[in-house]
Every structure is written in structure tokens, then in C-alpha cells.
C-alpha positions as CSV (number, residue, x, y, z in Angstrom):
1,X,128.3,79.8,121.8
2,X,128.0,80.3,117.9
3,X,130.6,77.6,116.3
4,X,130.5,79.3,113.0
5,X,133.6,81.5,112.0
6,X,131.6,84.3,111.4
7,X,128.8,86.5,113.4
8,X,126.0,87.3,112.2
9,X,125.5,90.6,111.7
10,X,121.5,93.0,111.1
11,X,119.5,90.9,113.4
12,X,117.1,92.1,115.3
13,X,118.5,91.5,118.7
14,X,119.1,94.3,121.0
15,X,117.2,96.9,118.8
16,X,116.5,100.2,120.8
17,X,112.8,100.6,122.1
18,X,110.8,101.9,119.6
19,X,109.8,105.7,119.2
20,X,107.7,108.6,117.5
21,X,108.6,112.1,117.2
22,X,105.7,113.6,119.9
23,X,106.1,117.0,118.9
24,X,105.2,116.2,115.4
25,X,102.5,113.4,115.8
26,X,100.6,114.2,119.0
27,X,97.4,116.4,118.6
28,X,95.6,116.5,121.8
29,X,95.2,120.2,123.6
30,X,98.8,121.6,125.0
31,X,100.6,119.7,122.5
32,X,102.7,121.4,119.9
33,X,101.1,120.0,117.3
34,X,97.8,120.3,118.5
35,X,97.7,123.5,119.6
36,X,99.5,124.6,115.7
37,X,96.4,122.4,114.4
38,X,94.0,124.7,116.5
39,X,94.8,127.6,115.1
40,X,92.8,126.8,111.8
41,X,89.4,125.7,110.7
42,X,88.2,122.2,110.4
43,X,85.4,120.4,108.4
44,X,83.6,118.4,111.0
45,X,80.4,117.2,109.3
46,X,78.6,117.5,105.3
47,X,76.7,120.8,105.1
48,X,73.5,118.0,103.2
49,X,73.7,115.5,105.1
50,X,73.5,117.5,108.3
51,X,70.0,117.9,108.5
52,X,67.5,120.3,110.4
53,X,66.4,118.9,113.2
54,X,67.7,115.3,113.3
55,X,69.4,113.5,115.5
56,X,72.9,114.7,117.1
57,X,75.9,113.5,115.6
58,X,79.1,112.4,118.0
59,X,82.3,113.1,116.6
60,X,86.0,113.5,118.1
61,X,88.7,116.4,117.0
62,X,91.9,116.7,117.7
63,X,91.2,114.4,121.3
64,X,88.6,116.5,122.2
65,X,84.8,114.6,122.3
66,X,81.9,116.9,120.5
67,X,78.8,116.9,119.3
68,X,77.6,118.4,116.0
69,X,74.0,119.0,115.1
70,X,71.9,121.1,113.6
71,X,68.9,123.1,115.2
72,X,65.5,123.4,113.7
73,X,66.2,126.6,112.4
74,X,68.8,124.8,110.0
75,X,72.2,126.7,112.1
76,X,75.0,124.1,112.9
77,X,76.4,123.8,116.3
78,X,79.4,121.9,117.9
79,X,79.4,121.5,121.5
80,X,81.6,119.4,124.0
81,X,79.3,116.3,124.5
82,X,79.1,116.1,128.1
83,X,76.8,118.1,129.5
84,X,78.1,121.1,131.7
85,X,75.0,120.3,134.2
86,X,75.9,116.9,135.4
87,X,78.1,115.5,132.9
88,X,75.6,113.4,130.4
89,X,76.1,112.8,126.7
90,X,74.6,115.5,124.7
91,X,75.1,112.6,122.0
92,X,71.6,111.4,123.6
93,X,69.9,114.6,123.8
94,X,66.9,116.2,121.7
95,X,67.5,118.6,118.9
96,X,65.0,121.2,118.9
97,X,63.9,124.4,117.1
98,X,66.9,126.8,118.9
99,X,68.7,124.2,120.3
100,X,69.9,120.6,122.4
101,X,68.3,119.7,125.0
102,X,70.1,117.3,127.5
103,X,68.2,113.8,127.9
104,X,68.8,114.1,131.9
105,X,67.1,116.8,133.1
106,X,65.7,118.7,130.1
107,X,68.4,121.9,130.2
108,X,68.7,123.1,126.6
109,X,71.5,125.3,125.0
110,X,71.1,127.2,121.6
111,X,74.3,126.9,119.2
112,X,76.7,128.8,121.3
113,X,76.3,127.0,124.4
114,X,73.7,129.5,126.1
115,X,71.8,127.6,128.8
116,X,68.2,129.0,127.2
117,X,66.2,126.5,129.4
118,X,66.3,124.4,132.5
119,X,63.0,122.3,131.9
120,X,63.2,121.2,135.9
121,X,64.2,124.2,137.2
122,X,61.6,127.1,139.2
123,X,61.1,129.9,136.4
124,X,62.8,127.5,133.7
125,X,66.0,128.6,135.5
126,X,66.1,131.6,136.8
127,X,69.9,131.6,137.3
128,X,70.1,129.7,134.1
129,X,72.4,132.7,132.6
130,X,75.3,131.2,134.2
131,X,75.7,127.7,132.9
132,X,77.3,128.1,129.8
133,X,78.1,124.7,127.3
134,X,81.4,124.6,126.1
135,X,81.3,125.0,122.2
136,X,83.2,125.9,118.7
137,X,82.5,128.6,116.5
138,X,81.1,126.9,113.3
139,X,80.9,128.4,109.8
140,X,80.2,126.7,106.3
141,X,81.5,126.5,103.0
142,X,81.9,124.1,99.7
143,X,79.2,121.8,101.1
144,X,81.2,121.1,104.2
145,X,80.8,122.4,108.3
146,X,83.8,123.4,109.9
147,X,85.0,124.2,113.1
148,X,87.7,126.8,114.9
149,X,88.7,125.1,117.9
150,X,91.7,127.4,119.1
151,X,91.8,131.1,120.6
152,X,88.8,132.9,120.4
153,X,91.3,136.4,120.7
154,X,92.9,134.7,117.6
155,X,89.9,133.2,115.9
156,X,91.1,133.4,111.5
157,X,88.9,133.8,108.5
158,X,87.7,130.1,107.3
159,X,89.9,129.8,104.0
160,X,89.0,130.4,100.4
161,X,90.5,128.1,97.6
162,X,89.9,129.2,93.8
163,X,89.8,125.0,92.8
164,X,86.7,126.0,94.6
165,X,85.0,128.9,94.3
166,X,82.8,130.4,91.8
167,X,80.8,126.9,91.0
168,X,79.2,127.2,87.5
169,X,75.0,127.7,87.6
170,X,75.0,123.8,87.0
171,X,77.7,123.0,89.1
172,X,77.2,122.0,92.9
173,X,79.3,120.5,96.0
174,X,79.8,116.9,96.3
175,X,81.0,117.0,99.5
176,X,79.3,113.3,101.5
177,X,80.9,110.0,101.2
178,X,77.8,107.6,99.9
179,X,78.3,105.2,102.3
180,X,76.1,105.4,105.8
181,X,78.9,105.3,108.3
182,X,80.6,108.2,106.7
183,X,77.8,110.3,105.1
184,X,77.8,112.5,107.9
185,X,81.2,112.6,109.9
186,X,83.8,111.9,106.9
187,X,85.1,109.0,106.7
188,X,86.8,107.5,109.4
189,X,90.1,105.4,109.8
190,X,91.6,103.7,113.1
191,X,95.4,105.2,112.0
192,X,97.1,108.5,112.7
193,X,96.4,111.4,110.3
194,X,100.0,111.6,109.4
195,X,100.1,108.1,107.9
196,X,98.0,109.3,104.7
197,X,98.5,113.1,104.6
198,X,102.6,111.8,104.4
199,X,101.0,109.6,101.8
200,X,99.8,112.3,99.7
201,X,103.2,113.5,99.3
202,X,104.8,110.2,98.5
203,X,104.3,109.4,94.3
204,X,106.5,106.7,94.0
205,X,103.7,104.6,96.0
206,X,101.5,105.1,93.3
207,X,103.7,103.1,91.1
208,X,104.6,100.3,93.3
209,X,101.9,99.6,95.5
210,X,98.6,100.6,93.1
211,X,100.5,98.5,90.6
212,X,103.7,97.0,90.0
213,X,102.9,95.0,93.7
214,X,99.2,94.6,93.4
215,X,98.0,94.9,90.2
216,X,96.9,98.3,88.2
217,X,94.3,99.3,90.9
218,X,93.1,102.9,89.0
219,X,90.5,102.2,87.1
220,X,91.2,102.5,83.2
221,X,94.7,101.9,83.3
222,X,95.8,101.4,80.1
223,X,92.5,102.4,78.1
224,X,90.6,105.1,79.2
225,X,92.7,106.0,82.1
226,X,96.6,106.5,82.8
227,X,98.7,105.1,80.6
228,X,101.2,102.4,82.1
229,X,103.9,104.3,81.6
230,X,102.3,106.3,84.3
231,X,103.3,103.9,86.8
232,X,106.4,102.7,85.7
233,X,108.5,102.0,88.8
234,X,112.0,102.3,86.8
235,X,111.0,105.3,85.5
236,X,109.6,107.5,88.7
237,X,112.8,108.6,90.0
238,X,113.7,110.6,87.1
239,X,109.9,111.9,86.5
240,X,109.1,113.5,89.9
241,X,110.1,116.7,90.8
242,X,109.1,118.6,94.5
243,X,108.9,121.7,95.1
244,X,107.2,124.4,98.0
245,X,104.7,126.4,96.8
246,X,103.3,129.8,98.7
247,X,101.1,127.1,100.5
248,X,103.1,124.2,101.2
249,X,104.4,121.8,98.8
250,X,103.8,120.0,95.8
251,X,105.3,117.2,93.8
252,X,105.1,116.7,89.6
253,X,105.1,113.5,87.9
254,X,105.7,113.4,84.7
255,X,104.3,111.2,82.1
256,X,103.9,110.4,78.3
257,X,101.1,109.7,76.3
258,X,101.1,108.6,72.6
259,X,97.4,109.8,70.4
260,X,95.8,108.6,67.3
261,X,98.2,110.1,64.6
262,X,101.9,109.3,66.4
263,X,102.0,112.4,68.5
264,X,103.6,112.2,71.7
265,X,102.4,114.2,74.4
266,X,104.0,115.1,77.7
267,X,102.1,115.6,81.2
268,X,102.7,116.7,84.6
269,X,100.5,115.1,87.3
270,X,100.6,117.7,90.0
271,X,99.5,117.3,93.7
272,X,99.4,119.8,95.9
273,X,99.7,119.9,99.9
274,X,98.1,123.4,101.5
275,X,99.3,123.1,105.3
276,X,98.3,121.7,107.9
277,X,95.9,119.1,106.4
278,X,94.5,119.7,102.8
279,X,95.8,118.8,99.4
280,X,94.6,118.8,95.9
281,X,94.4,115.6,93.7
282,X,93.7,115.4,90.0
283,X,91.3,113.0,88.6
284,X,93.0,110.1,88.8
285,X,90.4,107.9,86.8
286,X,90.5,110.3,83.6
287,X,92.9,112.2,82.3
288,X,91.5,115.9,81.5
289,X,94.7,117.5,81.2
290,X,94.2,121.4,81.6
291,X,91.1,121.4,83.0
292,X,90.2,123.6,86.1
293,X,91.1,121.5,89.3
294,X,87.7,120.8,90.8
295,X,88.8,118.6,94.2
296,X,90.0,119.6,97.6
297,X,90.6,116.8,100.8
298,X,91.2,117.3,104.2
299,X,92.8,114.9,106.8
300,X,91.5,115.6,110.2
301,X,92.9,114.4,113.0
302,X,90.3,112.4,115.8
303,X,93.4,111.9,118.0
304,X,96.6,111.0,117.6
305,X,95.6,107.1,116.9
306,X,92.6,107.9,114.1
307,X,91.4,110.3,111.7
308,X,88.6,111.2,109.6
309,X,88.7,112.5,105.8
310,X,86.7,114.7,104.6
311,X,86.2,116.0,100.6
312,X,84.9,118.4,98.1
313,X,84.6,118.4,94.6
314,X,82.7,121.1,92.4
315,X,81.5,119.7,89.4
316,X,78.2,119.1,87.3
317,X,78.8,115.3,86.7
318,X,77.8,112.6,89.5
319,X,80.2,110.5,88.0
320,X,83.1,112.6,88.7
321,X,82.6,111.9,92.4
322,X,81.7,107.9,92.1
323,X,85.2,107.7,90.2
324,X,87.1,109.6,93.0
325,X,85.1,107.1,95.3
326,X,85.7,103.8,93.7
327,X,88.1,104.9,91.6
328,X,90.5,102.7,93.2
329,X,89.8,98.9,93.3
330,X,92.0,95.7,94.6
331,X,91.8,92.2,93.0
332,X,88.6,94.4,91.0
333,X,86.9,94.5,94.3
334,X,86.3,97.8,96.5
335,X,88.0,97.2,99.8
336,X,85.4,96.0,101.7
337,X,84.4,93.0,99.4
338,X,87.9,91.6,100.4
339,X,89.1,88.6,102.0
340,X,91.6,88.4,104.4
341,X,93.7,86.1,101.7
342,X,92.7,89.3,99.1
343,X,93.9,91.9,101.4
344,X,97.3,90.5,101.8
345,X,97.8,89.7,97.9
346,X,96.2,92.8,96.7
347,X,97.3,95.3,99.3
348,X,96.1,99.2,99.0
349,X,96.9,102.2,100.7
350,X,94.1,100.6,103.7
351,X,96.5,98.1,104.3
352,X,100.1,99.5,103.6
353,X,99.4,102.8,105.6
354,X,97.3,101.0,108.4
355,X,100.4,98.4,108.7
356,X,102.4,101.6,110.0
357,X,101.0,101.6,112.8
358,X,98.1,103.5,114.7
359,X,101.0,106.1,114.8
360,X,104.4,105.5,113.0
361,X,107.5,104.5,115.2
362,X,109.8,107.4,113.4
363,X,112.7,105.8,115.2
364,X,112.3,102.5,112.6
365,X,112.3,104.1,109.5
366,X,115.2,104.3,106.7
367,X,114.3,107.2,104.7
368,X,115.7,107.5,101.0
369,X,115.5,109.4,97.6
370,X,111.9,108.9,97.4
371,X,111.0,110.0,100.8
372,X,111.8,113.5,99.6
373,X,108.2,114.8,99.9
374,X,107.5,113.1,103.0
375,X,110.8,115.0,104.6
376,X,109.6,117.9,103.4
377,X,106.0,118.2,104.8
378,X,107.7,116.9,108.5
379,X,110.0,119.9,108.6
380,X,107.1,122.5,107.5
381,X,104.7,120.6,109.6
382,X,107.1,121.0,112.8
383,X,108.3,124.5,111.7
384,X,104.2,125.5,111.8
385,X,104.3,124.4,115.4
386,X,107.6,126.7,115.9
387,X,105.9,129.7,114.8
388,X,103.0,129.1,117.3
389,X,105.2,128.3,120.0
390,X,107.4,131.6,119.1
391,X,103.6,133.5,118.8
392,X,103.8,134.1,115.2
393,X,100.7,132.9,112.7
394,X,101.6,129.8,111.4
395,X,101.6,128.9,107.6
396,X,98.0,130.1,105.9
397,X,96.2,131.7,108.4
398,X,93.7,134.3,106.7
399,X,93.0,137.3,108.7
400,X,92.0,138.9,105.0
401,X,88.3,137.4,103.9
402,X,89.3,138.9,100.1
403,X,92.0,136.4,100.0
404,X,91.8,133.0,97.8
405,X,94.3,130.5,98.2
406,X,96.0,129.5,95.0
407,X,96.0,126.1,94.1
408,X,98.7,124.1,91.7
409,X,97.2,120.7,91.5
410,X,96.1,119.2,88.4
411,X,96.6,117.7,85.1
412,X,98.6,120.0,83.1
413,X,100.3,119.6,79.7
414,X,103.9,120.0,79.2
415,X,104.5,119.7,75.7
416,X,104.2,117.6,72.6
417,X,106.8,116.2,70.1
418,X,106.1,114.1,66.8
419,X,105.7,110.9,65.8
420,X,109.0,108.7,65.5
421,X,110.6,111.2,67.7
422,X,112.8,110.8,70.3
423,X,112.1,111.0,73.6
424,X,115.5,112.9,74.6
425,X,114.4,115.8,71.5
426,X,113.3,118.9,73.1
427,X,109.5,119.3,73.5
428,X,107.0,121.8,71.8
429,X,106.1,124.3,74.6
430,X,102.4,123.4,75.8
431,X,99.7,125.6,76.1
């Protein structure tokens, strides 16, 4: 028994088990989340790097196992990856000119999953007409493959965003992580989806973690990048505003920059999320205020314990892409040049959003003020899975091919006020 005259109180003892929010976090088929998550298109693979002929990629979507290749007539295919004869890995088998052929006994299927060939068979098969490969209907667009793994009878167009369309004649898609373990496949991560798409909706990170904790981790910070005011943890709170937009939700920080002659200028760093799993973000190495977005990302989920991330970015400069990259650096390093002593000094969004967990324990958090955005995206996330439960269309389905999603991310300029000014004075409108 405790001889002191008072007990202590916020220990850990006796806490409740641990728990996540199912509905919202699970993405496997039946699941409400996972069946909202198939009712839309998902990039699975770069359009390049995907090549004609090569070897088969494996892959894993929403808990389902698959294999993406590309025949030698250049059309992608996704398929189950065990083989509907006797169950081997199609991940083994031989791309050929229409189609895979399974490394066990030579049956080959075309794009679709029609059994075209059953090398061992009398006739090549004669029956061959009724073994079928499970597969997705694939279609491509701004340099990425994507799949439609939910109801055929309620199959959507594949979305159009204008940040993307209508590249320039020396514009192109950079749309391949340079780095081999992720050229093809996005890049993967051994945490739920929801730890970084939450991320994307949560600014006041950016000025504790990516600095005031670690160091100024953007590169140019204070010279040719964001100013580091930018990051300014005392002032965030006043300088973010959320908000939904027609496609989801967005957040605005706001920022000043001083130029040459005194001149104050005023910006709003805008980034955008488009349910279930995209979002735009503004160059974050340069600022280029008012300049057409050019970058979308997607968070896809492997399961609900990992998730891969895939990118685009129009542009005409090779640079653009490095920067988004290795834009972000720890100690100077890139992540991977770290020791373990580095990682827990200079901590990123790898370590921060990995130490949540392979899924996060909802039941431990404490939300506050700055978990606004976060909130947000939960309730439209689950409210998506509503409307597909209820047999509505969930949030941004396209059944119009005209349509282009609107896009509100960006760099944009919110007006300018003298030198010697105050910063309370009203602003000059912006352009």
C-alpha cells in the first residue's frame, strides 16, 4: 500500500484494450470501407515503366493478390495471381504476344482472363472456353495504369482532373518513382493508407515535425524556398483555414513573404484532398505562386496494414520531379542514408506516421484544434461508405466521360501591402 498522502493519478494502469474504428480502416472485400474503395479506379502500376513483354509484376490491392503485366502487343492486364487451373503463381509465368502463360502446365490467358491455350491439353484445349482467370478491367491515363476492382454492373468512368489534362507539346508525365523497388508498383510502405492520406490533411505537421522538431527538412528554406515564417509553429493556428470543396476538402495556410523593394506579399498554400485517396500538393521546394497546379498523388491501399503511393506530375522540367522526390531531406540526408541514431533525432513523416502503428489504435488518440482536417476527411471517408451501403454512388463517381474534376491546390497569392506596413492593414486584393 502507497504511504504517500496522495494517489497518483494518469498512469497507465488499467487502460482499456486498445482499438480501431473497423468500418473506417479495414479494406479487404465485404468490408465497408473496402467495398466504398471498390467502387473507383486505382493506379496499379507506371504506364513506362510497364513494359511490353517483360516480366510479370506482383502486386496486392485492397487484400486481394494480382498480377499486372503487359502483353506483347503493349495492352496491360491485371489478373488474380493464382492460377484458376491448379492454383500456381502467375507471378512465375511467361508474358507472351496475347497473353500469360502459367509456368505449370503452359495454359495461357489473354488480358481479360480468356483461357486462349492449354499447351498440355488434346486440341490445345478443346473445352478450354470454360476456364476463365479472374481479372480487373484496366484503363490508362497521366502515365499511370489503373484498375476497377468493384461491380462490373456499376463499373464508372476512370476520372479526369484539369491539374492534369491538356499537357503542353513539351510537356510529358512523370509518373515512376526513380528508385528500382518502386519504379513499377509505386512506392510501397509497411503502414495503413490512412496514416499518410490523414497526413495530407494535417498542416500543422509541416511546421513541427519538418522543422521546429527536426530541423528545416524542405529544401531552400529560407533562400530559395519557403520562407521560415512558413513554418512558424506559433503562428499556424491562426493561418490555416479548412474547408470542403465539391470533391472533398482542403486546407489554406497562409504565409508572408517580404521582396527586394519592402513589399510584403501574402500567400495561400493550398492542398487539396479529392475522395477516397488523391490529393493535390504544391511545389513545396519552390514557390511559383499562381502557377497552374501540375501534381496529383494517390494513396492506395495493399491491405489494411500497407499501402503503395503512386504520383503524377505534368511538366517540361526533370527537375520539378527530383524536387518533389528529394525534396525533403533529414539531418541533409535522404531517408535511406540514415542511421538508426539519425532517424530518432531527425524524425520525418517515415518515422512519425510509421510509429502509429501498421493501423492507428483510434481508441488512444486525443484529438484537438489542429486535428480539424483529419476529423473532417474520417467523417466523409465513413459517410462514402454509408452511401454504398444505402446503394447510392459514393463521393466522385463519373458516369459522364465529359466531366473534369476541378482542382484547388496550389500556390496562390492573396494580396500585397507596402513596405513599413503593418501586418494587421488590410491587403491589396491579388490577382
Amino acid at each position: 500500500m502507497s504511504t504517500t498522502s496522495e494517489v497518483d493519478t494518469g498512469t497507465a494502469y488499467g487502460r482499456p484494450k486498445p482499438s480501431y474504428n473497423a468500418r473506417l480502416r479495414e479494406v479487404g472485400p465485404g468490408t465497408p470501407m473496402g467495398e466504398a474503395l471498390r467502387r473507383y479506379w486505382h493506379p496499379v502500376a507506371s504506364s513506362e515503366t510497364l513494359i511490353a513483354g517483360a516480366l510479370p509484376q506482383k502486386t496486392r490491392v485492397l487484400g486481394e493478390d494480382l498480377v499486372v503485366f503487359r502483353d506483347g502487343q503493349g495492352k496491360p492486364g491485371v489478373v488474380i495471381e493464382r492460377c484458376t487451373h491448379r492454383g500456381a503463381s502467375l507471378f512465375y509465368g511467361r508474358v507472351e504476344d496475347d497473353g500469360i502463360r502459367c509456368c505449370y502446365h503452359g495454359w495461357k490467358f489473354d488480358v481479360q482472363g480468356r483461357c486462349i491455350e492449354q499447351a498440355c491439353e488434346p486440341g490445345l484445349g478443346r473445352r478450354r472456353d470454360a476456364a476463365r482467370q479472374p481479372w480487373y478491367p484496366v484503363e490508362e491515363r497521366y502515365g499511370l495504369v489503373f484498375v476497377y476492382m468493384g461491380p462490373p454492373e456499376l463499373k464508372p468512368e476512370l476520372p479526369r482532373y484539369d491539374v492534369l489534362e491538356n499537357p503542353a507539346e513539351d510537356e510529358k508525365y512523370f509518373a515512376s518513382w526513380p528508385v528500382p523497388h518502386a519504379a513499377v508498383l509505386g512506392m510501397p510502405t509497411d503502414f495503413s493508407w490512412l496514416n499518410i492520406y490523414e497526413n495530407s490533411a494535417d498542416p500543422t505537421h509541416v511546421t513541427w515535425l519538418h522543422s521546429t522538431h527536426s530541423g528545416y527538412q524542405m529544401l531552400g528554406t529560407g533562400t530559395f524556398g519557403y520562407p521560415e515564417n512558413f513554418f512558424d509553429p506559433a503562428l499556424v493556428a491562426d493561418r490555416v483555414t479548412y474547408e470542403r470543396t465539391d470533391h472533398g476538402l482542403k486546407y489554406t495556410q497562409r504565409f508572408e513573404m517580404e521582396g527586394e523593394d519592402g513589399e510584403v506579399t501574402e500567400y495561400g498554400f493550398a492542398v487539396e484532398q479529392h475522395l477516397p485517396n488523391v490529393f493535390g500538393l504544391p511545389n513545396f521546394v519552390k514557390v511559383t505562386p499562381d502557377e497552374r497546379p501540375d501534381q496529383l498523388l494517390w494513396v492506395v491501399p495493399s491491405d489494411d496494414t500497407s499501402h503503395r503511393l503512386f504520383f503524377s506530375i505534368r511538366t517540361n522540367d526533370p527537375e520539378r520531379m527530383i524536387h518533389f522526390v528529394i525534396g525533403i531531406t533529414q539531418n541533409g540526408k535522404q531517408n535511406h542514408e540514415l542511421t538508426d541514431e539519425e532517424r530518432q533525432q531527425f524524425p520525418g513523416d517515415a518515422e512519425a506516421q510509421g510509429s502509429q502503428g501498421a493501423i492507428t489504435l483510434d481508441s488512444e488518440e486525443t484529438l484537438a484544434t489542429g486535428d480539424r482536417g483529419v476529423v473532417m476527411l474520417r467523417r466523409m471517408l465513413l459517410s462514402m461508405a454509408d452511401d454504398v451501403e444505402a446503394g447510392r454512388d459514393p463521393i466522385n463517381i463519373v458516369r459522364d466521360p465529359s466531366v473534369v474534376h476541378r482542382t484547388e491546390s496550389g500556390l496562390f497569392t492573396l494580396g500585397k501591402r507596402p513596405a513599413g506596413d503593418n501586418a494587421d492593414a488590410p491587403t491589396a486584393a491579388g490577382i
